[in-house]
C-alpha positions in Angstrom: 18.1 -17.4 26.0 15.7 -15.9 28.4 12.4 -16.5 27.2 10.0 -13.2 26.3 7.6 -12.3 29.5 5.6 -9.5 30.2 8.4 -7.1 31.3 10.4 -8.0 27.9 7.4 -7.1 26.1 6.9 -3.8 27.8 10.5 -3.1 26.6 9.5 -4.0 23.3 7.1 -1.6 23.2 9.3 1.0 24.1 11.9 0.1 21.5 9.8 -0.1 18.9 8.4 3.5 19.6 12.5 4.3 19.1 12.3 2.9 15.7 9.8 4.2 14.6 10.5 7.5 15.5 8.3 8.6 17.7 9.6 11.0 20.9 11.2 9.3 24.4 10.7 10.7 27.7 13.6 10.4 30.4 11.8 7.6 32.3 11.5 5.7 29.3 15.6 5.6 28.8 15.7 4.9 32.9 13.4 2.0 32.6 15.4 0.7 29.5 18.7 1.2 31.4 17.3 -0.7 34.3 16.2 -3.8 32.5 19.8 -3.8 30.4 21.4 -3.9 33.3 19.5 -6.8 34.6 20.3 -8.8 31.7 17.8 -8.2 29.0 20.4 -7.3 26.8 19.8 -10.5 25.2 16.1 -9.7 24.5 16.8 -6.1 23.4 19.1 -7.5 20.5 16.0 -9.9 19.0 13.6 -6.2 19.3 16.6 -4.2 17.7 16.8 -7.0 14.6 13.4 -8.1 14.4 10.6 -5.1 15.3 10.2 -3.7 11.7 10.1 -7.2 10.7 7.2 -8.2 13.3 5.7 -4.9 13.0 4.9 -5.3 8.9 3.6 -8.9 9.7 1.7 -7.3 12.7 -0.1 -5.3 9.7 -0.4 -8.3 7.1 -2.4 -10.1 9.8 -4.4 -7.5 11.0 -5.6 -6.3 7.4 -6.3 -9.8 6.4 -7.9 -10.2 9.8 -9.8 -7.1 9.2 -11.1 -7.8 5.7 -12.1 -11.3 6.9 -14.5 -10.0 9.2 -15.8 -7.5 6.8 -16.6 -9.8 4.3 -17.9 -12.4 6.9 -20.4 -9.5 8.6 -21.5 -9.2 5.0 -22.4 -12.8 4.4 -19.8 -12.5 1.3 -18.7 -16.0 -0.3 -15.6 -16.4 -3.2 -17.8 -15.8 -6.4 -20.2 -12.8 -4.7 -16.3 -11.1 -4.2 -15.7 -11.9 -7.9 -18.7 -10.4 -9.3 -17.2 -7.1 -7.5 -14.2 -7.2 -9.3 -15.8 -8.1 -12.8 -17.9 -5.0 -12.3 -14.7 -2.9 -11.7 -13.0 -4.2 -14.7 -14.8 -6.0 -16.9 -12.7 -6.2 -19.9 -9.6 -6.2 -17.9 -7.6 -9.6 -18.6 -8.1 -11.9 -15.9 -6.5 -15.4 -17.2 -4.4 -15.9 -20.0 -3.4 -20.0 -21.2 -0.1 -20.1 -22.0 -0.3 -23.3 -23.9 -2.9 -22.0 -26.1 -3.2 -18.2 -26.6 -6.3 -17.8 -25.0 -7.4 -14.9 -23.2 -9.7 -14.5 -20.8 -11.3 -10.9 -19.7 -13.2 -10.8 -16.4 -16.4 -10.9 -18.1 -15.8 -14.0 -20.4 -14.8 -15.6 -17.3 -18.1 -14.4 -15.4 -20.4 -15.7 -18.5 -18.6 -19.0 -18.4 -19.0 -20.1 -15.0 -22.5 -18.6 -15.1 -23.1 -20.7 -17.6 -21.7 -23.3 -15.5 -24.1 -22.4 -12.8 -27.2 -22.0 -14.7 -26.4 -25.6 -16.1 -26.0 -27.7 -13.2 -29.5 -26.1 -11.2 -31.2 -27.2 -14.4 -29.7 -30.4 -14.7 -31.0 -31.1 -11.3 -27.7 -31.2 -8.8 -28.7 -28.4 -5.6 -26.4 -26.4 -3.1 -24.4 -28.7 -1.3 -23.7 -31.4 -4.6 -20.3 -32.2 -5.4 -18.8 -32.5 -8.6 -15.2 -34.1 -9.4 -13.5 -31.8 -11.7 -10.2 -34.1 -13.7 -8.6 -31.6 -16.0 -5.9 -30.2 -17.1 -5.0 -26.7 -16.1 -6.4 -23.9 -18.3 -9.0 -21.3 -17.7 -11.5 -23.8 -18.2 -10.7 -25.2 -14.9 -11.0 -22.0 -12.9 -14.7 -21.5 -15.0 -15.6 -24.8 -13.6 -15.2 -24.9 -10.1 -16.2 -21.3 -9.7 -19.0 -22.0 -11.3 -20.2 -24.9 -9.1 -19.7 -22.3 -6.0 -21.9 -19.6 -8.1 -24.5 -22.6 -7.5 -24.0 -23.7 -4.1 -22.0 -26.7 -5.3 -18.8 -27.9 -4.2 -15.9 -29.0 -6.7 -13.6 -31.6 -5.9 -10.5 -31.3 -7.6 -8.6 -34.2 -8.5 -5.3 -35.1 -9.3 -4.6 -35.2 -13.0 -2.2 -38.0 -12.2 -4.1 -40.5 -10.7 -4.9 -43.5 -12.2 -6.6 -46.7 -11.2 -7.2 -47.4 -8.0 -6.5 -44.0 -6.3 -8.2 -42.3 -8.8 -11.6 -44.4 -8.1 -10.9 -44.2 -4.7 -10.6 -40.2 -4.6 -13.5 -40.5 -6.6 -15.3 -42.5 -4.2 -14.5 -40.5 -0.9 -15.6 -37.6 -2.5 -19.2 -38.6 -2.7 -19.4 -36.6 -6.4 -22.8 -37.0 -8.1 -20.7 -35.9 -11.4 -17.6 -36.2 -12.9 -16.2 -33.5 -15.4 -12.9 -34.8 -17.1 -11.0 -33.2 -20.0 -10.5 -34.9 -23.3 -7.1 -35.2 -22.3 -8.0 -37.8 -19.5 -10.4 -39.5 -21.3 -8.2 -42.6 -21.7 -7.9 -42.9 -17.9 -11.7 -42.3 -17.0 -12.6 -45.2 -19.7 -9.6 -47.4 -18.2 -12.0 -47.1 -14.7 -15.5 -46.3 -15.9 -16.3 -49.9 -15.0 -15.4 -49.2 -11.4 -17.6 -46.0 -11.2 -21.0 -47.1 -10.6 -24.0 -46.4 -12.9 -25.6 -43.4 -10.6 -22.1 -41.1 -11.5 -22.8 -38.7 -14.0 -20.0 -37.9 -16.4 -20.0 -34.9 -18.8 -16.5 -34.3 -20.9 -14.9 -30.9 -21.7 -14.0 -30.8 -25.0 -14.0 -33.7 -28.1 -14.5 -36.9 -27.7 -12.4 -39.3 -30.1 -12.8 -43.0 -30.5 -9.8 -43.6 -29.1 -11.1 -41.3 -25.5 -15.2 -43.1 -25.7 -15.7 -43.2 -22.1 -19.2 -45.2 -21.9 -22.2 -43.0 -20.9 -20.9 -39.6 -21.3 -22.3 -36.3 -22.4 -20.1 -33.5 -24.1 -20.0 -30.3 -21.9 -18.9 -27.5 -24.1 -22.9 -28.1 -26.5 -24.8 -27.9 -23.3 -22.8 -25.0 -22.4 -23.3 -22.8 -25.3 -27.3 -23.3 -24.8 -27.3 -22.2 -20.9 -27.9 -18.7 -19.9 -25.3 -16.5 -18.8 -27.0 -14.6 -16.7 -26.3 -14.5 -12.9 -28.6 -17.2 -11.3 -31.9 -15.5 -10.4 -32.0 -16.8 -6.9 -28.3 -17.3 -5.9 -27.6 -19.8 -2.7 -27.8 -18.5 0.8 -23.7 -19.2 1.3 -21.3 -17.4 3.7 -17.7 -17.7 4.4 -17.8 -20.2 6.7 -19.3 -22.7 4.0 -17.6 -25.1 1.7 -16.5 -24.2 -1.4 -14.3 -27.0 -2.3 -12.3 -30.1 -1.8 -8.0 -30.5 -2.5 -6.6 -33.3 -2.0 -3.5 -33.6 -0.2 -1.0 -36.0 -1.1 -1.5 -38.2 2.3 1.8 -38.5 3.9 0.1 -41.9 5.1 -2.2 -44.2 2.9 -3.6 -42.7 0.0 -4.8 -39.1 -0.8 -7.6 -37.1 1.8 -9.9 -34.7 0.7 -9.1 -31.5 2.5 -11.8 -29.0 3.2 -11.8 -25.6 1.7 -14.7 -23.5 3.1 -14.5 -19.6 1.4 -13.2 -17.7 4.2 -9.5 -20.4 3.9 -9.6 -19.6 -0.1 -9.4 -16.0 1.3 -7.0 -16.1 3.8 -4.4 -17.7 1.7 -4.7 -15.7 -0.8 -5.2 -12.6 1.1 -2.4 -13.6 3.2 0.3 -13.7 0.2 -1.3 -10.8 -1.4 -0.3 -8.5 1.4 2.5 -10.2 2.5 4.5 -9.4 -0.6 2.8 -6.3 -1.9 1.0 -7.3 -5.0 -1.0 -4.9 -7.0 -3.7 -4.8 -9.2 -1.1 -4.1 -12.3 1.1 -7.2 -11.4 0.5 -9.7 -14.1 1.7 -13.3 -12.2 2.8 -16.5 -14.2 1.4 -19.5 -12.4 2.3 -22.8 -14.2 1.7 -24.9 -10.9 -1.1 -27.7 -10.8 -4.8 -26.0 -10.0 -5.4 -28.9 -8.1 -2.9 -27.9 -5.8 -3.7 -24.7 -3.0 -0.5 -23.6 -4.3 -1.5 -23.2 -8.0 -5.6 -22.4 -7.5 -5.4 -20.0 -4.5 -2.3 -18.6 -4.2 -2.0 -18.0 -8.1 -5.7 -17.9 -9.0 -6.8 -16.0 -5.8 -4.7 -13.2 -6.7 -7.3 -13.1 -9.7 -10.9 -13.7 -8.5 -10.1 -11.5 -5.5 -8.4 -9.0 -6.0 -8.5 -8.6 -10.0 -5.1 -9.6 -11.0 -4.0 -11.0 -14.8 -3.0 -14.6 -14.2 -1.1 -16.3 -16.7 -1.8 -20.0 -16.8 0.4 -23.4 -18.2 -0.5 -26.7 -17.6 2.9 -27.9 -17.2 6.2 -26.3 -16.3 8.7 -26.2 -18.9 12.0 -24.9 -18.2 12.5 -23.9 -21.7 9.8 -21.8 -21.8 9.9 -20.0 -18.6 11.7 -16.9 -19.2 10.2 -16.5 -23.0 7.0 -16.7 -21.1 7.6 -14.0 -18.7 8.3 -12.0 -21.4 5.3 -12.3 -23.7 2.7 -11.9 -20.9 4.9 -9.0 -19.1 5.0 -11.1 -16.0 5.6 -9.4 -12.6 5.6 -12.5 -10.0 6.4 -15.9 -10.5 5.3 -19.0 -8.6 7.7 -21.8 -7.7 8.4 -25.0 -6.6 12.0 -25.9 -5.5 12.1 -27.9 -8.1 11.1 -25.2 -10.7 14.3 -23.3 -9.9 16.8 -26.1 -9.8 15.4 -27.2 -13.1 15.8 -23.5 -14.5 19.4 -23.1 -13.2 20.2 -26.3 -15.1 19.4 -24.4 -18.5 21.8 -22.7 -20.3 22.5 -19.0 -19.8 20.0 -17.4 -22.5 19.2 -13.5 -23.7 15.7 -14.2 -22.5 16.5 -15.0 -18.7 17.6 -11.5 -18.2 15.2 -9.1 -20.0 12.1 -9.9 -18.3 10.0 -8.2 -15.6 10.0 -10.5 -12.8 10.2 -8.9 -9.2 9.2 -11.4 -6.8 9.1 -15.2 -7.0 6.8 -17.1 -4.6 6.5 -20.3 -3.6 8.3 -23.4 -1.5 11.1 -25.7 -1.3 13.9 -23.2 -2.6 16.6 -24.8 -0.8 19.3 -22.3 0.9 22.4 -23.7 -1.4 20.7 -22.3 -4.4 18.9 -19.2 -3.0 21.3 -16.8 -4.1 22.4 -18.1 -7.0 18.7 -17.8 -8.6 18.3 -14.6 -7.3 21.5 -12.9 -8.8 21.3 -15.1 -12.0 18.0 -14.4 -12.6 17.9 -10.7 -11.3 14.9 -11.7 -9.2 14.3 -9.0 -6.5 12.5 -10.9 -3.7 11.9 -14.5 -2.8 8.5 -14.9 -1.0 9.1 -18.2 0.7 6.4 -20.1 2.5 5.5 -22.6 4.3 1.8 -24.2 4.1 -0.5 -26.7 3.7 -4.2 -26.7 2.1 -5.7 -27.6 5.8 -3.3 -25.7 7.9 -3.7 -23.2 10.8 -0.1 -22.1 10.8 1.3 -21.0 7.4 3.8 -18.6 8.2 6.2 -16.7 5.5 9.4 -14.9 4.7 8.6 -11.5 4.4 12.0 -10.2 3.9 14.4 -12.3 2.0 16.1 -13.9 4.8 17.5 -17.2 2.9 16.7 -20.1 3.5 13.4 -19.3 5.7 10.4 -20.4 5.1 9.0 -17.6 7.2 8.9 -16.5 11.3 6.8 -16.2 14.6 7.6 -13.4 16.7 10.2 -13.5 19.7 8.5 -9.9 21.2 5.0 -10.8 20.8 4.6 -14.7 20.2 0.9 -15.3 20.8 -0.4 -13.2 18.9 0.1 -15.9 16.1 -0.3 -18.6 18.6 1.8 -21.5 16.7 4.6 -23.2 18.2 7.6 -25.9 17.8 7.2 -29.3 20.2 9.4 -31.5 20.7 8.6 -35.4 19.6 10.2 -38.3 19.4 11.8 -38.0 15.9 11.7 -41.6 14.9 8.1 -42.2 16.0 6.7 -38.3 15.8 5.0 -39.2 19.0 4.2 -35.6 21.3 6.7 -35.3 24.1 5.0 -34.0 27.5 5.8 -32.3 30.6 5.0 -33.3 34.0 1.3 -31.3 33.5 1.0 -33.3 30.3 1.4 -30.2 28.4 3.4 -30.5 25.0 7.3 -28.8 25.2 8.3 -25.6 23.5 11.6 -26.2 21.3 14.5 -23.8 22.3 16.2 -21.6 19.7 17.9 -24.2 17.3 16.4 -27.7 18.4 13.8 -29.2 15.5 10.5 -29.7 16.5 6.9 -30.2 15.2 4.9 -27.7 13.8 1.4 -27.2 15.8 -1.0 -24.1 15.5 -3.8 -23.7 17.9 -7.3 -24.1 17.0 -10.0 -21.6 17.4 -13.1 -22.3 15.1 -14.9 -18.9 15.9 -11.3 -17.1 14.5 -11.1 -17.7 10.4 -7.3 -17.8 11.0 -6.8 -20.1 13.2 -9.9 -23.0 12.3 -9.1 -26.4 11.3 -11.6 -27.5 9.0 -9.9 -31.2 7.9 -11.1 -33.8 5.8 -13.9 -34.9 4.1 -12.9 -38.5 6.2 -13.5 -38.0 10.1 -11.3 -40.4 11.2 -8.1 -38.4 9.1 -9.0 -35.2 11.2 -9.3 -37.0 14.5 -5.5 -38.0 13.6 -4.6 -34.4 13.1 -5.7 -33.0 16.2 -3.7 -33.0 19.6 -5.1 -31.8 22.9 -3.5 -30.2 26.0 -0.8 -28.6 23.8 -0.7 -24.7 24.5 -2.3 -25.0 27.7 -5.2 -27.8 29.3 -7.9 -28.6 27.2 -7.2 -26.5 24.1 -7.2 -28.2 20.8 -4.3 -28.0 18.2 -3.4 -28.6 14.4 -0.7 -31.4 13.9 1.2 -30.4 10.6 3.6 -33.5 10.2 6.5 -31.6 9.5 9.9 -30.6 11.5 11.1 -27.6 11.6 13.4 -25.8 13.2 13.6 -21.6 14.8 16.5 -19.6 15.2 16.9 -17.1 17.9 15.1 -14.2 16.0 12.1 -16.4 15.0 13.0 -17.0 11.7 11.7 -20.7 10.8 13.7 -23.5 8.3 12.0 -26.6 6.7 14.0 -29.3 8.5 11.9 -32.9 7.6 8.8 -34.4 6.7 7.1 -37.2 9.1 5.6 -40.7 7.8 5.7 -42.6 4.9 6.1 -40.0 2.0 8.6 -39.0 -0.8 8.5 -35.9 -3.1 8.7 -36.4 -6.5 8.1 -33.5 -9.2 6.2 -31.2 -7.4 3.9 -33.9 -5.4 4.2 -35.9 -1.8 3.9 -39.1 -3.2 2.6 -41.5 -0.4 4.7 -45.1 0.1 1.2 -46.6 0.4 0.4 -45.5 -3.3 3.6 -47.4 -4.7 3.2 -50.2 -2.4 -0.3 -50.9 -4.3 0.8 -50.4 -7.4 3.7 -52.6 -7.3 1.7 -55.2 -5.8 -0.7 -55.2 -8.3 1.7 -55.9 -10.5 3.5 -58.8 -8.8 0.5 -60.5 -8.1 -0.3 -59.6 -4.9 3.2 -60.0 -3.4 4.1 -58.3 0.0 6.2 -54.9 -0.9 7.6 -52.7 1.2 8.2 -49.3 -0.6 10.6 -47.0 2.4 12.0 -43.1 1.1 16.0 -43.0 1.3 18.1 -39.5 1.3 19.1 -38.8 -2.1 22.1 -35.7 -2.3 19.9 -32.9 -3.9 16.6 -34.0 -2.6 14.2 -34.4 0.4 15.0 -36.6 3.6 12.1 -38.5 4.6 11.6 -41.2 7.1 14.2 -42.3 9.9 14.2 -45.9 9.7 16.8 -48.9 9.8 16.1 -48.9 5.4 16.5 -45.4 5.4 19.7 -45.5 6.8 21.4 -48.2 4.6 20.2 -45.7 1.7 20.6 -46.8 -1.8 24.1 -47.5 -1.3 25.1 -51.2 -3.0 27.5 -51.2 -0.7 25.0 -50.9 2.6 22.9 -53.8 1.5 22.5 -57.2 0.0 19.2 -56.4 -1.6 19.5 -55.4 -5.6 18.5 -52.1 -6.4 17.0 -50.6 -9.2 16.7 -47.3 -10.8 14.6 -46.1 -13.5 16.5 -44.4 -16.4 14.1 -42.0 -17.9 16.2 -41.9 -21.2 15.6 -45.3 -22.0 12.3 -46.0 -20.5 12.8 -48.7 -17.7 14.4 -49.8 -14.6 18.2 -50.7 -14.7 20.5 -52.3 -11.9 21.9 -49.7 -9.6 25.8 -50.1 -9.2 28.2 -48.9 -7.3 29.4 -46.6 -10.3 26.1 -45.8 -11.2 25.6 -44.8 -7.2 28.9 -42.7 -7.0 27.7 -40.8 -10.3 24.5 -39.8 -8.5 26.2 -38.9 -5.5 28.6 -36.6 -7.4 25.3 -34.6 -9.1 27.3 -36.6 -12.9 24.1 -38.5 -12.9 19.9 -36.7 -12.8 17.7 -39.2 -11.4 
């Protein structure tokens, strides 16, 4: 395939002033004739099937680009864009708990995390303070953490299902002055409050019962009621370039890394999936993802706080409830996990699954052999599949419903969203060079590594990293696009077609996904040393039918096949609560889908 240059790109131009109707002139179809002739056929056929696509994502990035800039020239942050849409629409409904019934308007939402605000500066804590935030997903949550930002404080959000050691250690890292748990998670904080040091503050949201007494705590929701909700009086110089808060990824290696989230990122994910799929202020989107998660609290909530959308919230997806869901709150779009829709097509055919209002679906992980069947079943119009991370400079998306992508770059334009597939040596991900040392572009269907260029004067293309120095050394490569330049190291393999459209192929180091979450082989290793007294473990990800394919090694090969190893295996039967040889029939059920791990 001849690679796109300068005269292909002039050609482009050309055809795309065909398709979009505007008027040719006689040189225009001699040139054209000229460069077929000379071979460019080949090109001309990616410009015939792929300039409207380009062009719309052409748009998408400029308007996000454009509004960027605005609100940068501005000095805008995340909450000072809020408080424009709660005077727009004040008793509009901006988040809505599924679990509970509650409904919150725009201006219930503003007084809350004002209140939020207002607390914190009196209690002391100053711009630039964080806070650990361990809760449960409801609008509380959202109140919280916007709050803090109304402040100058940054939240860190943690993972309601730490425990133990990763849980103190996120805590740790962090370098949180306070720590706001629910009632729910009261059990855990008390299980580690020994381990938390006397100078952490904690405050918990909602009751405290003796069996939840968590030494040295004060109840939120009292203090609460007596603060003002008032805007601050002397809100902090912020712009978008600041922090606004921490997620923590689930580290492919080691244990969990605090990823930085200044305001202008919040933005541009959620700008970016805004325009990208066309949502409107009257869309009503069900979110039941984790808001500790980008996923969950910018993609979903974004759509909210920016641009004044009704966001439906549960904690915890349940397939049963989905559909009925959907229908009570009117729901327009839909957030998913892969997951999420395998676990729904498992359900039996019901009346609900078919009378609601669901257009588009968003999310990840929506694996090609099920695409269409959760589209027709469901009567789902579009599937906005994309591919991200929290800290990422080169999220790209599906803008129009070609299965099984997880989005494109451009084959007539390709730098003007300057990422790129390199090729790497797939069993130790190591960056393959040239004879200049420069990395080397993938051709048309060979996997490589996902790299974007860094530019920290552009708010598209910065690469802010981790809280942890060392972790955003190890994410950066040099000498990739060209000498000297600087790029961002996803850690996954993909793979492009020959129109640009990009498919999720792998995941590098030591990871698994489980439920919704990369769950790092470093994590299980501790745990399951802790428990055998310190014994040497080795925890390794195998390729399971139905599920992700992890690490290349000489384990991963043998699988969990009895037949492949002298080692016993185990697996855990959720039914009856704890592990149980794995057999050969018990293996050849799994493999035949007879058997749900």
């Amino acid at each position: 395939m001849r690679a796109p240059g300068a005269g292909s790109a002039s050609v482009a131009s050309l055809v795309l002033l065909w398709l979009l109707g505007l008027p040719w002139t006689w040189s225009t179809a001699v040139a054209l004739g000229v460069y077929v002739g000379g071979g460019g056929w080949r090109f001309l056929r990616i410009v015939c099937k792929t300039a409207r696509r380009d062009l719309f994502g052409l748009i998408v990035l400029m308007r996000v680009r454009l509004e960027l800039r605005w609100h940068q020239r501005a000095h805008h942050t995340i909450p000072q864009i809020f408080q424009e849409v709660v005077r727009r629409q004040p008793e509009h409904l901006a988040l809505v708990d599924a679990g509970s019934g509650a409904c919150w308007t725009f201006a219930q939402l503003d007084a809350y995390s004002n209140a939020v605000a207002n607390l914190f500066c009196q209690l002391g804590y100053t711009p630039g303070d964080v806070v650990a935030i361990f809760l449960e997903g409801r609008p509380e949550f959202v109140g919280l953490w916007l709050g803090l930002a109304k402040a100058g404080m940054e939240a860190a959000l943690l993972n309601v299902n730490l425990r133990r050691e990763p849980l103190v250690f996120c805590l740790g890292t962090s370098g949180a002055k306070a720590l706001v748990f629910g009632r729910e998670l009261a059990a855990v904080v008390a299980e580690v409050s020994g381990q938390l040091g006397k100078s952490l503050v904690k405050f918990c949201s909602g009751d405290l019962g003796p069996e939840g007494f968590v030494p040295d705590t004060q109840l939120l929701d009292p203090l609460l009621k007596e603060a003002s909700t008032a805007p601050l009086a002397q809100p902090p110089g912020k712009g978008m370039d600041d922090r606004l808060l921490y997620i923590y990824t689930s580290g492919t290696t080691g244990l969990p890394k605090a990823a930085i989230v200044v305001h202008s990122r919040y933005y541009r994910i959620a700008a970016f999936a805004h325009h990208s799929y066309s949502m409107q202020t009257a869309d009503v989107l069900y979110d039941c993802l984790p808001l500790y998660h980008s996923a969950g609290n910018i993609i979903g909530v974004g759509q909210c706080l920016i641009y004044g959308l009704t966001v439906v919230l549960r904690k915890k997806f349940s397939a049963s409830r989905f559909w009925d869901d959907c229908i009570k709150y009117n729901c327009t779009v839909v957030q998913y996990i892969g997951e999420i829709c395998r676990y729904l097509l498992k359900q039996p055919v019901s009346e609900a699954e078919g009378r609601h209002r669901v257009r588009l679906a968003v999310g990840n992980g929506l694996r090609p052999a099920i695409w269409e069947e959760f589209t027709e079943r469901f009567g789902v119009r579009q599937v906005g599949e994309f591919y991200g991370a929290t800290e990422c400079n080169c999220s790209i998306a599906n803008m129009d419903g070609k299965v099984g992508s997880c989005g494109f770059n451009s084959r007539i334009l390709p730098n003007v969203y300057p990422i790129r597939l390199v090729k790497v040596n797939e069993d130790t991900m190591e960056l393959l060079r040239d004879a200049q040392g420069l990395c080397i572009p993938c051709q048309a269907g060979e996997p490589g590594l996902l790299v974007g260029q860094i530019n920290q004067q552009d708010p598209l293309r910065r690469f802010d990293g981790y809280i942890s120095e060392s972790a955003t050394s190890r994410k950066i490569a040099h000498s990739v696009f060209r000498k000297g330049d600087s790029a961002y190291l996803s850690g996954d393999v993909l793979v492009m077609d020959d129109l640009g459209y990009m498919y999720f192929r792998d995941r590098s180091g030591d990871t698994f996904r489980w439920r919704g979450e990369n769950v790092s082989t470093t994590e299980v290793e501790g745990v399951l040393s802790r428990l055998l007294g310190q014994t040497d473990v080795a925890v390794y990800g195998v390729a399971v039918p139905g599920t992700f394919k992890i690490q290349k090694t000489r384990l991963q090969h043998e699988g969990f096949d009895p037949r492949q190893t002298s080692d016993r295996l185990f697996f855990l039967d959720l039914k009856q609560g704890h592990y149980l040889p794995l057999d050969q029939g018990v293996y050849t059920r799994i493999c035949s889908g007879a058997f749900s791990l």
